[in-house]
Each structure stands twice: as structure tokens, then as C-alpha cells.
N, C-alpha and C positions, 0 to 999 in steps of 0.2 A: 607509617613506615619508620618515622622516625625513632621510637619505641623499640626496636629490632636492634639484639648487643650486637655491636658492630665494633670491631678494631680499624686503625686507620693506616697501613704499613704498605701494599701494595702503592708503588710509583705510578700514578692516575691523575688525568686520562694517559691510555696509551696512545702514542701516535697511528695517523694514517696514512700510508705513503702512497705512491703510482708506480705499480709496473713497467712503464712502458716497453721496456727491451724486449720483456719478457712475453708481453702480449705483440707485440709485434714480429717478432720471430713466431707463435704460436698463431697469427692472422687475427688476433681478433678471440674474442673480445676485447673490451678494457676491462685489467685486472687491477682491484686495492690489496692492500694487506694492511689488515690490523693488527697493531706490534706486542701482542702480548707475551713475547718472548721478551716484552722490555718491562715487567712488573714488580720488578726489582728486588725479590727474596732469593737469594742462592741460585743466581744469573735469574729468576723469573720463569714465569709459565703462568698457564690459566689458573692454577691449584691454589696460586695467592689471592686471588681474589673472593675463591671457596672458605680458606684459612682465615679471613677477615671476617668470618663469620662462626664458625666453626670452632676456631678459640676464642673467641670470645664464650661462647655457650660453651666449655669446656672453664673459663673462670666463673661464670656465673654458679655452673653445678660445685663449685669449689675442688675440682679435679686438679692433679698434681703429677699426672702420668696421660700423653698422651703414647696411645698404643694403634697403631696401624698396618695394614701390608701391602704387598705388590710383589713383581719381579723385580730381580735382582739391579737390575738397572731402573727401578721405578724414579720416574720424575716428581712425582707423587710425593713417596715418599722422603727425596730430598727436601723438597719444601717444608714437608712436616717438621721434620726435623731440624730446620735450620729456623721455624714459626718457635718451636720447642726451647730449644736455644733464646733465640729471643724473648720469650716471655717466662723462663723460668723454671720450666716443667722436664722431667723426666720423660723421656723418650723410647720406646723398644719400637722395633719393625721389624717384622715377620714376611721374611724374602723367601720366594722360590726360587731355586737355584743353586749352582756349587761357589762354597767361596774362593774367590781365587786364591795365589800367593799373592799377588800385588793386589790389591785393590786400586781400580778405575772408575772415573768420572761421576757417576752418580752416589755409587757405592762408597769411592772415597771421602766424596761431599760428606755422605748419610753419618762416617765415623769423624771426620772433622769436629762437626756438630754434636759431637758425644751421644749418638744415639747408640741401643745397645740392640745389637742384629743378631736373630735367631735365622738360621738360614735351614730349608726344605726341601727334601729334594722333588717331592711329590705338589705340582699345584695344586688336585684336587684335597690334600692334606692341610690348605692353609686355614682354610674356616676351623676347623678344629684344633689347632695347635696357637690361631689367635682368640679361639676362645678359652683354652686353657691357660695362655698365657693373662688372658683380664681377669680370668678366676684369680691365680696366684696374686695378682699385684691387688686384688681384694684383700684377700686372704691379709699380705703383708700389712693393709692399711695405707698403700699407697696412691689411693681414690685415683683408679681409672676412669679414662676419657676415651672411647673409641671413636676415631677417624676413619669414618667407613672408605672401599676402597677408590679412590679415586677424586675425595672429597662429595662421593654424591649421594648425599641425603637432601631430604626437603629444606634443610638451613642451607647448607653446602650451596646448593642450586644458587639460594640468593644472589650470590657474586655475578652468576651471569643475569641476573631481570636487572639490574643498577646496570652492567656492563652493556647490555642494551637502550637503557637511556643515554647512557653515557654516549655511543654510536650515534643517534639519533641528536644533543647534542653537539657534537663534532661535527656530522655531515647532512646540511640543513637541506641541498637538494636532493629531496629522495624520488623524484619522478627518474632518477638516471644511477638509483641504486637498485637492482633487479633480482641477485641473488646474495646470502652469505652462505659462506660451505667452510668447512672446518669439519677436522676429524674426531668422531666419537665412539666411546666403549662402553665406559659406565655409566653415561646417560647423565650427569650431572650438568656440564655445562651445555650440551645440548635442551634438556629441561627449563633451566634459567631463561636464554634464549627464546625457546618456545615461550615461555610464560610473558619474558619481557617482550616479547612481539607483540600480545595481545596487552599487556597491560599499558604499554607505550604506542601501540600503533604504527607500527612499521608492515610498508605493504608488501615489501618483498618477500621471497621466500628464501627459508630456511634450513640449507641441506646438508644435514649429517651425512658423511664419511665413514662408514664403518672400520675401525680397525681391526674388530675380533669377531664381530656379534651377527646373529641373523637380523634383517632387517623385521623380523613379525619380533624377534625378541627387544631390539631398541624401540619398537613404535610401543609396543605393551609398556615398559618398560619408564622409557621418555613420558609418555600420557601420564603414567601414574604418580612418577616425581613431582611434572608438573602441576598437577590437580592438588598434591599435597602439598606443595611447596605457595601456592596461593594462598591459601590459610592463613599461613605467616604474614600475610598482607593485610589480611582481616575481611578478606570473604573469598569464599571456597567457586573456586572457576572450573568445572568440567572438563577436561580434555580428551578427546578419545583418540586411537590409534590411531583413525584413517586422518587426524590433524597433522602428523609426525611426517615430515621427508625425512627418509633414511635410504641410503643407497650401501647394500653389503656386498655388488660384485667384485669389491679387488681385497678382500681378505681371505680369500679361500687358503693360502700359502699358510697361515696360522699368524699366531701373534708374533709380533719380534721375526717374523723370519722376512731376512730382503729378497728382495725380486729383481728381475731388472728394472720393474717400473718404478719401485722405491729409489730405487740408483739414477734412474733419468733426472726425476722427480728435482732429487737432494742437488745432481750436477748442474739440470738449468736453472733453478734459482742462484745456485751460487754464481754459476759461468754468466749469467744475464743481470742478475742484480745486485753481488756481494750481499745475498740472505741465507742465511746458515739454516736449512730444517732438521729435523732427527730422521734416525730412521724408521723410527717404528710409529711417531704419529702424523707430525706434519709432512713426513716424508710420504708416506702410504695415500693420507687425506688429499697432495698436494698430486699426485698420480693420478689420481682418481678425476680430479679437476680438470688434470689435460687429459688425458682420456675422453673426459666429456666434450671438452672445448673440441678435441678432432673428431667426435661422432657428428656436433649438430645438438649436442642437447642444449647449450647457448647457444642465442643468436647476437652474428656478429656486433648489431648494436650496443647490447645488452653490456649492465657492467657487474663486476663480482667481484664482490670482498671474499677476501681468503683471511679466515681469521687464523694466525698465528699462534697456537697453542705451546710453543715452546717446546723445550727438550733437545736443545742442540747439542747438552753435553754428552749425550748419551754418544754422539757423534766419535768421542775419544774413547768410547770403553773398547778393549781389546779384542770382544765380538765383533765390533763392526768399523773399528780404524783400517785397516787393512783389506776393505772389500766395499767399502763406498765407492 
């Protein structure tokens, strides 16, 4: 493992805090949160943890342009960009969306960081117009490096099988850790996670949060990251779907759009804990959670980390100040 280009910039470990208010107004469980909103690249998110691996393998191929996309409020892509910045590299990001006149929160970040933003109005248009765009910066000779979306490829992943030890590490009684849940889309840190469950040995389970995706599409999905992303270890671990918890019932609303349970979500962590979520990840994931917690799918013993995926700036972009 040692062997693996790895950058060292991510602020690690993150902390682990206790709920109490929060679970105690909700009856029970006992809830953790893991602070990966505290990883310290352009306010942080889990994406730094993908980026400590991912640029690095963008110096090693001696690339000099990292090119990436998302929406327009991508948490994502801020990170990229602010990795980019850091290490030297030419930056484009290929947004869906309209640009505003003002630019907000993540977006402003994105141009802080001198990234240079082609914006879309079409998502189904991105894959093409980000593959046009690595053609051209070919073309130019400004050796592209693609940031696939969300940082999830089978290096990307790496971040979360270490952020698993790392867990594991930090919280030595694990007969009274039962579930982690965190929200996922592209499957990248959800994969890590899976992989590092099995390659560290943590007995709990593992439940993805759908933000976008069907659940048959993250288990396919998750399984095959994972299985590749072993490799990289030096010996290849099978995965199959039916290994993957994914739960997709509270994204039918689409991506980025708030619900009330996104709004509950964002108001009792803050009103309970002073914990900032976004709207579109942790917000959605953290719904989802109490949801569960009022069906019965925890039992009240039971304890659950909520892993904190970041994105609270998204909190000020002008879509969603005004309706949280």
C-alpha cells in the first residue's frame, strides 16, 4: 500500500463527535458524526480525500491541466479546483447550468481558484462537450488529466479504504458501532468504504443514501468500483451487488431539488447541534437517516455514524439561501 502516489493535504483524521440533542429529541438511537466537512481544502468535503490520490496520479502521468464536471454548484468541482491551484495545474470545469450575474458559493470558490468554467445548459450534453474539451487541451499540448465526476474511479475510491481504517483507528469499541450511512451518487466514496470494510474488517453495515441514482444502478455500480479499486491494493477482491446497502427512496424529487425533508434535515442538525449540512448531499442523506430512525429501521440501542460528506457552502448559493 505503501507504493500508491498519494499527496498529503487533506486535514486527518477527521474528528468524531456525539449527537446527543439530536438523538434525543429523535428517541434514539445514538447518533456519531464523522467530520469530513472538516478536511480542510476549500472549507473541505470527502472529494479531498479522493484528490490525495487522484492528483497525485495526474503528476505522475506528468499532466498539467486537470479538467472535470458537475453542476453548477458542484462541491466537487470546487475542491478540484482549489487541489489545482495548490499544486500548479491548469484547471477547466464543465458545469451544467446558467451562469449567473453574481456568482455564488461554490461557483465563486470555482473562479477564485482561477479555474476556467465552460457552462451547459443541457446535463445530458456534459460527457460530450467534456470530451471535447480534453481533445482541444490535447490538441494545445496542455497534457490533460481527467477528474472523473465526483472523484470516482478506482484510485479516487482509495480515499475512502484509508478513511476506513482511519474510523476503525479512532473508534476502538466497535461492538456499539452498528451502522455508517452517508449520502451517495457517484459511487466513489461509497466503494472505498465498501472495500475498506472488508479490507480492515469492520462489522457494521454500510448504508448508502441515494442522492440521484436507482439503488440496482449504485449496487452494480458500487460492486464494480470496488472490485477495481482492490487491485490497487495488489490483489483483486470480488464484489457483487447483492454486497452493497443502498437505499434510493428519498431522491425521486431529482438532484438538487429541496423537499421538505431536505429542509427538516438541514434545520434539526443546525437547531440541535450547530452542524451545518447542504442541501443537496448531506442534507438529503441526513433525511433519509431520520426517516429511518422514525420507521424502526434502527434499533433504539443501536449506534450510527453519519458520515459528513461536506458541502455546506452550497448552503449560500442563491438557489437555495432563501428556502432552506
Amino acid at each position: 500500500m505503501n507504493t500508491i502516489p498519494r499527496l498529503h493535504f487533506a486535514h486527518l483524521p477527521t474528528p468524531i463527535e456525539e449527537l446527543p440533542r439530536l438523538s434525543d429529541h429523535l428517541g434514539g438511537p445514538r447518533i456519531l458524526v464523522k467530520r469530513d466537512d472538516q478536511t480542510g481544502l476549500a472549507f473541505g468535503g470527502n472529494k479531498t480525500r479522493k484528490l490525495e490520490f487522484l492528483v497525485a496520479e495526474a503528476q505522475e502521468q506528468g499532466a498539467r491541466t486537470l479538467i472535470s464536471g458537475g453542476a453548477l454548484q458542484s462541491n466537487h468541482c470546487r475542491q478540484t479546483a482549489a487541489a489545482a491551484a495548490k499544486y500548479g495545474f491548469d484547471c477547466i470545469l464543465v458545469l451544467n447550468g446558467e451562469m449567473p450575474d453574481k456568482p455564488s458559493a461554490n461557483l465563486l470558490l470555482d473562479q477564485l481558484f482561477g479555474a476556467e468554467v465552460v457552462t451547459i445548459a443541457d446535463r445530458n450534453e456534459r460527457d460530450r462537450v467534456l470530451q471535447e474539451t480534453f481533445d482541444k487541451v490535447v490538441a494545445d499540448g496542455r497534457k490533460p488529466y481527467l477528474v472523473p465526476y465526483g472523484g470516482s474511479s478506482p484510485t479516487g475510491a482509495l480515499g475512502y479504504v484509508f478513511a476506513m481504517e482511519e474510523l476503525m483507528k479512532q473508534w476502538t469499541d466497535f461492538r456499539n458501532l452498528d451502522h455508517i450511512v452517508f449520502g451517495t451518487s457517484s459511487g466513489g466514496t461509497h466503494a472505498g468504504l465498501v472495500l475498506g470494510q472488508r479490507v480492515f474488517g469492520f462489522k457494521g453495515k454500510v448504508l448508502g443514501i441515494s442522492i440521484d441514482e436507482s439503488e440496482e444502478w449504485l449496487k452494480g455500480r458500487v460492486s464494480k468500483l470496488a472490485t477495481e479499486a482492490s487491485e490497487r491494493l495488489g490483489e483483486r477482491i470480488q464484489f457483487e451487488s447483492a454486497e452493497v446497502l443502498a437505499n434510493a427512496d428519498y431522491c425521486k424529487a431529482g438532484y438538487g431539488v429541496l423537499t421538505e425533508a431536505e429542509r427538516e434535515a438541514v434545520n434539526l442538525f443546525a437547531k440541535y447541534e450547530g452542524l451545518l449540512l447542504d442541501p443537496v448531499y448531506t442534507g438529503r442523506a441526513a433525511a433519509g437517516m431520520i426517516d429511518l430512525i422514525r420507521k424502526g429501521y434502527f434499533k433504539k440501542d443501536e449506534t450510527i455514524l453519519f458520515w459528513h460528506t461536506g458541502g455546506g457552502t452550497a448552503l449560500f448559493a442563491e438557489k437555495y439561501a432563501n428556502r432552506i
